[in-house]
C-alpha positions as CSV (number, residue, x, y, z in Angstrom):
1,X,28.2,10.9,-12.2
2,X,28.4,9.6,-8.7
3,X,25.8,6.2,-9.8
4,X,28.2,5.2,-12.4
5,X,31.1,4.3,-9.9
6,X,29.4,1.2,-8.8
7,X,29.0,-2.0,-10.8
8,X,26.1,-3.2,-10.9
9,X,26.5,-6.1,-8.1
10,X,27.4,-3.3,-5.5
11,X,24.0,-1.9,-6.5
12,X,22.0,-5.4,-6.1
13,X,24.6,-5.6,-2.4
14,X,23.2,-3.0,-1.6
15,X,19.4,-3.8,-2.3
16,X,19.8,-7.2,-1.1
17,X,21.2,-5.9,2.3
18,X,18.3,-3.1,2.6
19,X,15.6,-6.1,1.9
20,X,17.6,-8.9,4.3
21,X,17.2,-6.2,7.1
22,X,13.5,-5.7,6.3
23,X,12.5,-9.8,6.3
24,X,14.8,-10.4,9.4
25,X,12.4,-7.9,11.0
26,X,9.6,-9.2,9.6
27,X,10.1,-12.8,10.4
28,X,10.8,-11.2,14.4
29,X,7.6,-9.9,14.2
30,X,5.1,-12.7,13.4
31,X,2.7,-10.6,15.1
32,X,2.5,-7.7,12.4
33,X,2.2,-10.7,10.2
34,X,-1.0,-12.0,11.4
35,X,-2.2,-8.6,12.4
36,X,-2.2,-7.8,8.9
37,X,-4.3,-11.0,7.8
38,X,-6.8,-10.6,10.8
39,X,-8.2,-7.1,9.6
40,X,-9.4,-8.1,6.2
41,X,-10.5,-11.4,7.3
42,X,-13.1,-10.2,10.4
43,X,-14.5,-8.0,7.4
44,X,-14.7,-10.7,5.5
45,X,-16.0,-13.8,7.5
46,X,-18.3,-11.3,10.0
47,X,-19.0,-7.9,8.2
48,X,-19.6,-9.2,4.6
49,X,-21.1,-11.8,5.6
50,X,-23.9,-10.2,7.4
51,X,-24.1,-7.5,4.7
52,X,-24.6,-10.4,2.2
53,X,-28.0,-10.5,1.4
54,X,-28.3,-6.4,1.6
55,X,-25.4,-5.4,-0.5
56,X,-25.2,-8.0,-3.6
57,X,-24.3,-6.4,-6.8
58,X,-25.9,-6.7,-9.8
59,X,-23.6,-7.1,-12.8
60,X,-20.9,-4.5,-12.9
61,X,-17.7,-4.8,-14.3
62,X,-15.0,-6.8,-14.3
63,X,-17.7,-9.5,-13.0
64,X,-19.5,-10.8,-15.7
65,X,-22.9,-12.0,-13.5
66,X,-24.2,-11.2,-9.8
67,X,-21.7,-11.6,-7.2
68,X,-22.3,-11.9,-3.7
69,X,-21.0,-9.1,-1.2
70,X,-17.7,-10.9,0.2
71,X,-16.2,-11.3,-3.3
72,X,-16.7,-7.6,-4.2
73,X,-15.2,-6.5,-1.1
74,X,-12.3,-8.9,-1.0
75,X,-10.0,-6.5,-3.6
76,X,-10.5,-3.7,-1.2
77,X,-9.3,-5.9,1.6
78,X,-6.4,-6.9,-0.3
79,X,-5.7,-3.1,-0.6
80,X,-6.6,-2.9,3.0
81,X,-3.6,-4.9,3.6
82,X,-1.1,-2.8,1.8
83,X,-2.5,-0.1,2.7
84,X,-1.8,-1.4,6.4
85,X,2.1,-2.4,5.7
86,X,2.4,0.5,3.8
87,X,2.1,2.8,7.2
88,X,3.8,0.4,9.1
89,X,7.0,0.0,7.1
90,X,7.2,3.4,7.2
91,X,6.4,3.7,11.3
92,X,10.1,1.5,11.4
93,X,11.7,4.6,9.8
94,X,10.5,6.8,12.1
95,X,11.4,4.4,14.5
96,X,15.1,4.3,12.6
97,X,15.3,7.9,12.7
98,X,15.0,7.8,16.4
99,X,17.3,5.6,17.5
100,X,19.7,6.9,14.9
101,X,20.0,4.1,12.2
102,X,18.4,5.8,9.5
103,X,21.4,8.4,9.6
104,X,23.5,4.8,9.3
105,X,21.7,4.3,5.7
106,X,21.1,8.0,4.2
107,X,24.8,8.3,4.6
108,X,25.8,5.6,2.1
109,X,27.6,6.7,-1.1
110,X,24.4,5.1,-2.8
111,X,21.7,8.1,-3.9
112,X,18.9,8.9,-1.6
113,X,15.8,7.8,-4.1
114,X,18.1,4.2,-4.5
115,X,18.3,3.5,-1.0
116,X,14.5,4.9,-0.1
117,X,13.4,3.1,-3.0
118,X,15.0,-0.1,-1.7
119,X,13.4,-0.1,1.6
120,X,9.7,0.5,-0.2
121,X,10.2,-2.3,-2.6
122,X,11.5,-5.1,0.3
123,X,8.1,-3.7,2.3
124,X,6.3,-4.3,-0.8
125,X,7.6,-8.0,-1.3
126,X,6.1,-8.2,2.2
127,X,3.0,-6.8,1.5
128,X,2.6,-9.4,-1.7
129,X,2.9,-12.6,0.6
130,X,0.2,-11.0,2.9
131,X,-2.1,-10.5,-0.2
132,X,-1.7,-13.6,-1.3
133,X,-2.0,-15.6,2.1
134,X,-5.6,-13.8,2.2
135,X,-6.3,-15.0,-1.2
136,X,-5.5,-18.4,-0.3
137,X,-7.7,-18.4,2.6
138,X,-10.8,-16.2,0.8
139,X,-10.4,-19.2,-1.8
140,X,-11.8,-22.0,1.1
141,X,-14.5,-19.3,1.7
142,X,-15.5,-19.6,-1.8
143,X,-14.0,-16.2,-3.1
144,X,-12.7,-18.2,-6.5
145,X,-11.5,-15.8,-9.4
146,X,-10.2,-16.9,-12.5
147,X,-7.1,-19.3,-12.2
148,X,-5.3,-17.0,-14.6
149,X,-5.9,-14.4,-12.2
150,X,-3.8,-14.9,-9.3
151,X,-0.9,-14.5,-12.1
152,X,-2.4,-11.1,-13.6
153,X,-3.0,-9.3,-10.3
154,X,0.5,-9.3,-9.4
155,X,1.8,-6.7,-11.1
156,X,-0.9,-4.9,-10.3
157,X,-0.7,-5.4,-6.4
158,X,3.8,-4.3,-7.2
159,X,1.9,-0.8,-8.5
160,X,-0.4,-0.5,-5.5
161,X,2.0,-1.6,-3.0
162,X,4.7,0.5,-4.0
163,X,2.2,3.7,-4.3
164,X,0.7,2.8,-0.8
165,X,3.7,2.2,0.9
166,X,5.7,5.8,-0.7
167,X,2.1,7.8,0.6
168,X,3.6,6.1,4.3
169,X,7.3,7.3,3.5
170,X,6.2,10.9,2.1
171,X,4.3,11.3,5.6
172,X,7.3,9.6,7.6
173,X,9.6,12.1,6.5
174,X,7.4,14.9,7.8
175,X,6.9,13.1,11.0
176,X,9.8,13.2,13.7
177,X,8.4,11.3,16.8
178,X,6.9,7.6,16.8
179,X,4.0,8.4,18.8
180,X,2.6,11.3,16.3
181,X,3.2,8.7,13.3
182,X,1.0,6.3,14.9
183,X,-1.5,8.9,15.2
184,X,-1.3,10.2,12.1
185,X,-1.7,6.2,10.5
186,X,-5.0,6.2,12.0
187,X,-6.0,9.4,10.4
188,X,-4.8,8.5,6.8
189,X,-5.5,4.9,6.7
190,X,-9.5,5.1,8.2
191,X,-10.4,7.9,5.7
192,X,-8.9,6.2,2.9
193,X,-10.4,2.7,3.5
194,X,-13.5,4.1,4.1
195,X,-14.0,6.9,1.1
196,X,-13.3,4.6,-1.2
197,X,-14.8,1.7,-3.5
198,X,-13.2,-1.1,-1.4
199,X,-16.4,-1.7,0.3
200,X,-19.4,0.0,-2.1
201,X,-19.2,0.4,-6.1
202,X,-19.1,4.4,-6.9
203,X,-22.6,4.3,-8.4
204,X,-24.0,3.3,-5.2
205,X,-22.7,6.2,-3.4
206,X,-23.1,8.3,-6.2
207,X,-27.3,7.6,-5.5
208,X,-27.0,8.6,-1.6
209,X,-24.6,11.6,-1.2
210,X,-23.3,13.3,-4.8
211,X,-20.4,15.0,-2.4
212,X,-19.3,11.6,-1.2
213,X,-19.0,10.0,-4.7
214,X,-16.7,12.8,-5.7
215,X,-14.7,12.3,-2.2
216,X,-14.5,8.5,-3.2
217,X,-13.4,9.5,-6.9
218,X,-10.8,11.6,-5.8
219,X,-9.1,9.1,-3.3
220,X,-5.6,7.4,-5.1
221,X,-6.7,4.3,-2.7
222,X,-9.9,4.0,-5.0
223,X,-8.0,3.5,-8.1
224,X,-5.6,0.7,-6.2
225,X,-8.6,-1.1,-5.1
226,X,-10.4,-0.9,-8.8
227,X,-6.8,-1.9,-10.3
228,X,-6.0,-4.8,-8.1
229,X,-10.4,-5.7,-8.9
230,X,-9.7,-5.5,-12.7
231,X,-6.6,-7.5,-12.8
232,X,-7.7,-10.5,-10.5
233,X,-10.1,-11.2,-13.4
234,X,-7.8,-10.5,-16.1
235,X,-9.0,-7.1,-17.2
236,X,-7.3,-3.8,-17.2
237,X,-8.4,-0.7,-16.1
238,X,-6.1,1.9,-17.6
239,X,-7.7,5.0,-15.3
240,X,-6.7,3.0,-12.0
241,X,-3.3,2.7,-13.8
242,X,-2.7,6.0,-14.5
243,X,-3.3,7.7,-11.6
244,X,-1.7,4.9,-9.2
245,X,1.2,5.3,-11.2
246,X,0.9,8.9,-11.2
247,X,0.6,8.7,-7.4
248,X,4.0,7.0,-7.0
249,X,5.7,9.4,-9.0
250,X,4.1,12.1,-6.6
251,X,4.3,11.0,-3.1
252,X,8.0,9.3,-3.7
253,X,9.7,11.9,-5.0
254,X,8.5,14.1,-2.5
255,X,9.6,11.7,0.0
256,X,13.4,11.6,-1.7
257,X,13.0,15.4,-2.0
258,X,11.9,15.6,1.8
259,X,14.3,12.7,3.0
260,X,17.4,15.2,1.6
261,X,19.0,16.9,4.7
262,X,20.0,19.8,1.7
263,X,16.6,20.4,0.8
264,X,13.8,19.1,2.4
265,X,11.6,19.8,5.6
266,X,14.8,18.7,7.9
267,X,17.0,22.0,6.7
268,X,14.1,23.9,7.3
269,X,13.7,22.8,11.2
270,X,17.8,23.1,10.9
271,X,17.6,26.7,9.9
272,X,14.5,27.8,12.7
273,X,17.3,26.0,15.0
């Protein structure tokens, strides 16, 4: 009842103003935009390039012969990076929430999932030009996938970005203070990189530790990684798509449910107040 009072250019207002907020604070901080591209890229140019001759992979799909160590690894790193703005979009609505403006948006006459969901995609966008300005600069380091590719993978990196980036807002609605966020990034995001297949295939780890193959299986970030790996050589992997989508659905509407004042872990603290 309430959505249908607003034409449809009051809802794309409304979206364009919560995304013009989000790139004005991007372009202010140039230095989350480089500290985004210099993670993946010391792994890359140092770390796989050492690991090189050790950790070559035979063929395994999507590749279709050998490939050398820094092109497996570079889809994880693209998922390192949206992994990475995922946490920190959502460290600015803690931050919001502290100085008050997030009370300035949840208040809107616009519904709560509209209005989260607008601030996940504009971090998303974001995220994308990251990606893709690490793809442009794996390409001079001779990390070439199929032209075609560049095109396929992004819908695939929209999926993983928006899953990544509602895990951050689920947690930043549990999460009151700045300081504890930033702890609690470091505790989500190294797990997660690490216990995945961003840096070894599954059947590697599988060989070593049983336990730690079924950790790695279990991990949502593993299916973005082996979703955006599919797609940047034109393949899809319908498993990684399920449960990535899947995982959206999950972690944001418990972050609507938990964003609610009504309903969520706020009228809980209200009511031990």
């Amino acid at each position: 009842m309430t959505e249908r009072r607003f034409p449809a250019r009051a809802w794309f207002t409304a979206f364009r103003g919560i995304a013009w907020r989000e790139t004005l604070r991007f372009v202010q901080q140039r230095g989350r935009f480089l500290a985004a591209l210099v993670r993946p890229l010391v792994w890359l140019f140092i770390f796989a390039a050492g690991f090189r001759a050790v950790l070559g992979l035979s063929i395994t799909p999507p590749y279709q012969t050998y490939v050398l160590y820094e092109v497996y690894v570079t889809p994880g790193l693209v998922a390192m990076i949206q992994l990475f703005n995922g946490m920190q979009s959502s460290l600015s609505m803690v931050h919001d929430r502290e100085t008050g403006a997030m009370r300035t948006l949840l208040v809107s006459p616009f519904p709560r999932w509209f209005l989260l969901g607008s601030k996940l995609m504009a971090g998303v966008i974001v995220s994308i030009i990251q990606a893709y300005t690490f793809l442009a600069i794996a390409w001079f380091w001779d990390i070439r996938p199929p032209a075609w590719g560049y095109a396929a993978v992004f819908p695939a990196l929209v999926l993983s970005g928006l899953m990544l980036g509602a895990l951050g807002l689920f947690l930043s609605s549990a999460i009151r203070q700045l300081e504890n966020f930033a702890g609690v990034m470091n505790f989500v995001i190294f797990p997660m990189f690490f216990a995945s297949s961003a840096l070894y295939p599954l059947w590697r780890m599988n060989e070593s530790s049983p336990l730690l193959h079924d950790i790695c299986a279990a991990n949502p970030f593993t299916y973005a990684v082996e979703l955006i790996r599919f797609a940047l050589y034109g393949e899809m992997n319908w498993l990684a798509f399920g449960v990535v989508a899947g995982c959206l659905a999950l972690f944001f509407g418990g972050a609507v449910f938990m964003y609610d004042p009504a309903k969520g872990l706020w009228a809980r603290r209200k009511e031990r107040g």
